[in-house]
Each structure stands twice: as structure tokens, then as C-alpha cells.
N, C-alpha and C positions, 0 to 999 in steps of 0.2 A: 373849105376846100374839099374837093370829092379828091376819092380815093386815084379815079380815073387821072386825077391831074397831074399826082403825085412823080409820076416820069419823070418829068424836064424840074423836079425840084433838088435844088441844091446839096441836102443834106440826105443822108446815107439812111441813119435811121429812118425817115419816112418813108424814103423810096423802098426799104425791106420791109415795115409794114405794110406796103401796098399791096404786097406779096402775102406775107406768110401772118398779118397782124390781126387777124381775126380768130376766134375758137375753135372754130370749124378746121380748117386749114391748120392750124397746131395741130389739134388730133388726130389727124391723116396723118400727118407727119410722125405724130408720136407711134400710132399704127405700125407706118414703114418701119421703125425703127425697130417695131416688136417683131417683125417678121410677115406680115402681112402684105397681102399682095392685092389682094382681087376686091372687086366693086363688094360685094355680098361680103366680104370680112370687113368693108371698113363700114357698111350699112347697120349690120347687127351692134359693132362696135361700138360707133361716134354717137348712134342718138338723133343724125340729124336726118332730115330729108330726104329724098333718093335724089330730087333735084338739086339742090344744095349740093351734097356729094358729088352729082356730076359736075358741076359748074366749079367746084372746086376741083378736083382731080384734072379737069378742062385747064382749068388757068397753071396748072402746075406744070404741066406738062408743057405747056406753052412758052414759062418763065424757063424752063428746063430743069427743073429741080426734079420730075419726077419724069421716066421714059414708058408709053406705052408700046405693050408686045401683045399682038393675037397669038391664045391661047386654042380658040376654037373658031371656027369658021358659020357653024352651023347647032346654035345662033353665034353669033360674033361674042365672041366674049375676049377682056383683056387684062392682064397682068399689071400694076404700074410700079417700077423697080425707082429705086433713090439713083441717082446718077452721080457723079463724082458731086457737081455742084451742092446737089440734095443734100448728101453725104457731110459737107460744109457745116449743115446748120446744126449737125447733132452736138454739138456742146454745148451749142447755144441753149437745147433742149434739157438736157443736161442737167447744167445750171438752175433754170427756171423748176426742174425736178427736184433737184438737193434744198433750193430755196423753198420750195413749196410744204416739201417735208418736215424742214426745222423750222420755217415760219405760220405754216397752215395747219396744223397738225390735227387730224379727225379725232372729233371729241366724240366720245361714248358715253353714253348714259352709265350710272354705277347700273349694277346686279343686286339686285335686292331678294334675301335671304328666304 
């Protein structure tokens, strides 16, 4: 099943993955969460492509989790704010952070003398 189909499917978890269940899209998210606004702070940030980034930032805005504001007119540049709904998903984030921290935990090589 493509992601595209996911709409009209019964169960809740998928239909939020259709949304927000890719990497990319966490990261944005995580992004907002840290304070971050603009195209160029979540570019350097995430790692990902500049198209990627838009096509997500695209679809968010769309689902309504995230709201575009022009900032500048000339070149057009835009803001993208968490919206009440966006605002929703932050424990969800949360979560997946505290788990990540007590379950993933980054290994360092020892220091050797």
C-alpha cells in the first residue's frame, strides 16, 4: 500500500504516519520544536535536500500541522510556525526522545592514554 492511500484507511496509526512517518518530516518537526523557523535553518539542520525540505514543509502545511507567513516579499521568503494541531504532536516527540536516550545511547570510543 502506498502512503498516498493511507487516507480512507481505518486505523489511526497509519493514517499519522502518512503524515509525519518518515525522517525527514520528524526532523522538521523536531526543528520547530527547537525554535526554528525558516527554510535555511531547517536546510543546514536536517541533512536533507532542499527539495525534500520543501516537499515536506509543502505537505505539512497542507495537513495543517505547520502555518506559512511571508517574511519577505523580495525574494519571497517564509516563516513556518507549529499551529495548535503541530503543537499536538510534541509529546509524541517527546517520548521517542527520552526512549531514544535510555535505549540508543551514543557509544564513544574509550581515550586512550
Amino acid at each position: 500500500m502506498k502512503w498516498s492511500e493511507l487516507n480512507d484507511n481505518w486505523c489511526p496509526v497509519a493514517r499519522t504516519l502518512s503524515v509525519v512517518g518518515d525522517r525527514w518530516t520528524l526532523l522538521i518537526l523536531r526543528d520547530c520544536y527547537l525554535g526554528k523557523t525558516k527554510f535555511e535553518e531547517f536546510a543546514q539542520s536536517g541533512g536533507m535536500t532542499r527539495h525534500i525540505l520543501a516537499d515536506r514543509l509543502k505537505r505539512l502545511v497542507e495537513v495543517g500541522i505547520l502555518e506559512r507567513n511571508a517574511y519577505s516579499t523580495a525574494p519571497k521568503r517564509y516563516d513556518y510556525v507549529l499551529t495548535a494541531k503541530g503543537e499536538e504532536l510534541r509529546p509524541a516527540l517527546t517520548i521517542m526522545k527520552e526512549w531514544g536516550k535510555k535505549n540508543l545511547p551514543i557509544r564513544r570510543a574509550a581515550i586512550e592514554s
